[in-house]
Residue, then its C-alpha position, 0 to 999 in steps of 0.5 A: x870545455x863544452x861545445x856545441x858538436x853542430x858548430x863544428x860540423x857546420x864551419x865549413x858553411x860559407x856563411x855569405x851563401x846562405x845570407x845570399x839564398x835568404x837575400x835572393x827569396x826576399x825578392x821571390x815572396x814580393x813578386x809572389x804577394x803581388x800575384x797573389x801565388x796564382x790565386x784570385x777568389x771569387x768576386x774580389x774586387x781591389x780598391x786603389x787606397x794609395x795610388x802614389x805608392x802604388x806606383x812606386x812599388x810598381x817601379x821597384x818591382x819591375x826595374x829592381x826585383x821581378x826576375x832578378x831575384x829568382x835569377x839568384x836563386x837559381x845560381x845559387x843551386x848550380x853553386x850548391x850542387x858543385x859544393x855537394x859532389x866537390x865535398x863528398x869527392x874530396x871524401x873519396x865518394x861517387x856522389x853521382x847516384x845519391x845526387x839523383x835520388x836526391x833529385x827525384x826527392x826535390x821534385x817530389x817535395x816540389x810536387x807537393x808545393x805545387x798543389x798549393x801554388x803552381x808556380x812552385x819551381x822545384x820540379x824544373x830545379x828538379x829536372x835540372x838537377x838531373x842534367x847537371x849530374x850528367x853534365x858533371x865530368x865536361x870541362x869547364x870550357x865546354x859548360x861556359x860554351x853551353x851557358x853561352x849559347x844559351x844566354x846568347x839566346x840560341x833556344x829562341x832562335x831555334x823556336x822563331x828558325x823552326x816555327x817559321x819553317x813549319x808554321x804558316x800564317x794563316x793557322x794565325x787566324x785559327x788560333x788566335x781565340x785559344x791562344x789568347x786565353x792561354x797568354x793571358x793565364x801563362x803572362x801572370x807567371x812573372x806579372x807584377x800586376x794583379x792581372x791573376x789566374x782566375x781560380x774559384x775553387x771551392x776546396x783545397x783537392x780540386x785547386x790542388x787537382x787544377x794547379x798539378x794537371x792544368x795550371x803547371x802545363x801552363x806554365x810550362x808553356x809560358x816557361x819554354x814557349x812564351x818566355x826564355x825563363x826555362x832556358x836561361x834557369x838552365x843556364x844559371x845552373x850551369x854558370x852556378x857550378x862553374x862558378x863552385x869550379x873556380x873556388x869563388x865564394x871560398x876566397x870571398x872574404x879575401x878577395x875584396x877587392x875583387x869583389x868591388x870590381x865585379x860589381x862595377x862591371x855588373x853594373x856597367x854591362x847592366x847599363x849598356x845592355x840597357x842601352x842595347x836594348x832601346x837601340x835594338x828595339x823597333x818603333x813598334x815593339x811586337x810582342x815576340x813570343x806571341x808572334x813566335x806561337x802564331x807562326x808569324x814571322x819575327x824580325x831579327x832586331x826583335x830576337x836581338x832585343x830579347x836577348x839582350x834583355x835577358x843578358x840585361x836582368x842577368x846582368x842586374x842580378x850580378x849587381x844586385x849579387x855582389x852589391x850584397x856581398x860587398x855590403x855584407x863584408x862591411x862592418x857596419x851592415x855585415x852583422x845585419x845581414x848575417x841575420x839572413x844566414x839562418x834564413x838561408x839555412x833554411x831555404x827549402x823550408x821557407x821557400x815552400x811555407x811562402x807557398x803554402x801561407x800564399x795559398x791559405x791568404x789568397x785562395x777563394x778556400x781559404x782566406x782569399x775574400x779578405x786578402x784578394x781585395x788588398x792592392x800593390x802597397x798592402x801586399x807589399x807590406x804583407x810580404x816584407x811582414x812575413x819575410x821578417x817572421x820567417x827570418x825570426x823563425x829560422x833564428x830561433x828554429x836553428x838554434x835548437x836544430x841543425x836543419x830547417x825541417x824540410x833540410x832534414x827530411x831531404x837529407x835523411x831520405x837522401x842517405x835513407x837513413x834518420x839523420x841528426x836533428x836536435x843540437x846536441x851538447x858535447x864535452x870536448x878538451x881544447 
């Protein structure tokens, strides 16, 4: 009988992972379509052609998609890690010191992303990566008491205890013009307006040169100065590989009962941390992470607030997570959404050609003077269009290779060693 060798190398995938990491860079190209990837070409002015739709999506965005999805996807990298060390472990294999070489190639992939749109993540997953190596033998306990903390907002206490000490006042005053200029080009990282960077660069080296040595120090500065975005990406690093610990998604088609109630408690804890949220909020709101970089002194109620927001949108994604998992064991949505898999297979690879077809539509070197003008729903649409080529690439890319290209360079520079590509027919007895 003659066989494909690859499917049975690849039977041990949990299909509903990849559908999951295919699921979750939906929500990522949208937001990034609405940023423009950072970009805003020269002289570009936007037309309002259809306001009620405009409006509309501006609502999905902020109360469904922005922040949620990307919070997936950087679970699903904590999972996946586990997955890796769990696998070659069962093999007998240490594979510590691979995982980290196999980190510095992901940051360096990453780095290469970032010349086309600073907003590219793998560096920091990168970084992450590293600490979770280091984090590997502690026990499940103690990482669910660092996720904690962290989640309960422990990092932002620490900048508002540690800012207030050293910071006065009056150095307020003083910064206020500079730092201005820097909120305004670090807020457009998780904006879903058209508020973009202003970048004019004429040609591809000079952007490049900008996004690695300007515009990723602003982001940084948003991420761990700004935001809690850095830290609680940490988090869900964490929460992924506890969550691999617990052999979750290997008893998910089993378990579906559970799967149901895990998306009811999702979706109740969504709501009454919403709830928390308003009740903790003050009458006049401040912006906390503006006041935290003045020096200015911050409520309590408003460090609860945050917290609680951020609790809010993890706990969204949850039910965003597992809604998608109990549609997908459905019989009559299953089989539509096992189209993601492929997609997923390939998410390095898709991940990063967002990045660059983002910056060749909107970058003032490229073809930014035609799509810089387009408005919320156009862009909209230009996303979900490219989102569907990618899928109907990665379908018809995998049937004839084994890994998305950038998966098979990162495996074979792992291991440093050319690894199997092209699928490959075998004749097996059965």
């Amino acid at each position: 009988m003659e066989v494909d060798k690859s499917i049975l190398v690849s039977q041990k995938r949990i299909n509903v992972i990849d559908a999951l990491r295919g699921f979750s860079l939906l929500g990522v190209i949208l937001i990034h379509m609405l940023q423009k990837f950072g970009y805003l070409s020269v002289n570009v002015t936007e037309i309002a052609r259809y306001p009620m739709f405009d409006t509309i999506i501006q609502l999905l965005v902020t109360h469904v998609i922005a922040g949620r999805f990307i919070t997936i996807f950087s679970f699903l990298f904590g999972l996946s890690f586990f997955i890796q060390m769990d696998r070659a472990s069962k093999r007998g294999i240490d594979f510590r010191g691979r995982f980290l070489w196999r980190m510095v190639i992901l940051f360096v992939i990453g780095i290469v992303g970032t010349t086309f749109a600073y907003m590219d993540i793998l560096t920091l997953y990168a970084f992450y990566g590293i600490i979770l190596v280091l984090l590997f033998p502690l026990k499940n306990w103690v990482l669910i008491t660092i996720t904690s903390l962290i989640l309960l907002g422990l990092p932002l206490m620490s900048i508002v205890g540690f800012d207030n000490i050293t910071l006065k006042e009056a150095t307020a005053i003083n910064l206020n013009q500079s730092i201005d200029t820097n909120n305004v080009e670090s807020e457009t990282l998780n904006a879903t307006t058209n508020e973009d960077i202003f970048i004019t660069n004429a040609s591809f080296l000079e952007s490049a040169k900008d996004n690695i040595f300007v515009n990723t120090k602003e982001k940084l500065h948003y991420q761990f100065r700004m935001s809690s975005t850095g830290y609680m990406v940490f988090a869900l690093f964490i929460l992924g590989f506890v969550v691999g610990r617990t052999g979750f998604f290997e008893k998910v088609n089993i378990k579906k009962r559970k799967n149901y109630i895990l998306f009811i408690g999702f979706f109740i804890a969504a709501i009454v941390s919403k709830l928390l949220v308003q009740l903790f909020t003050p009458e006049n709101p401040i912006n906390l992470f503006l006041h935290v970089s003045q020096g200015l002194k911050v409520p309590i109620n408003s460090i609860i607030a945050s917290t609680l927001n951020d609790l809010s949108m993890l706990f969204q994604s949850g039910v965003l997570a597992m809604g998608f998992i109990v549609l997908y064991q459905t019989k009559i949505l299953g089989k539509y959404l096992d189209l993601l898999s492929p997609y997923g297979r390939m998410g390095l690879t898709n991940y990063e050609v967002q990045n660059v077809v983002g910056a060749m539509l909107f970058s003032s070197w490229e073809l930014g003077s035609f799509f810089g003008r387009l408005g919320i729903t156009e862009l909209f649409i230009l996303g979900l269009i490219i989102y569907a080529l990618q899928i109907i690439a990665s379908k018809q890319w995998l049937k004839h290779f084994l890994y998305g290209p950038l998966e098979w360079f990162w495996r074979s520079a792992t291991y440093m060693k050319w690894q199997s590509f092209k699928r490959t027919k075998t004749i097996i007895n059965i």
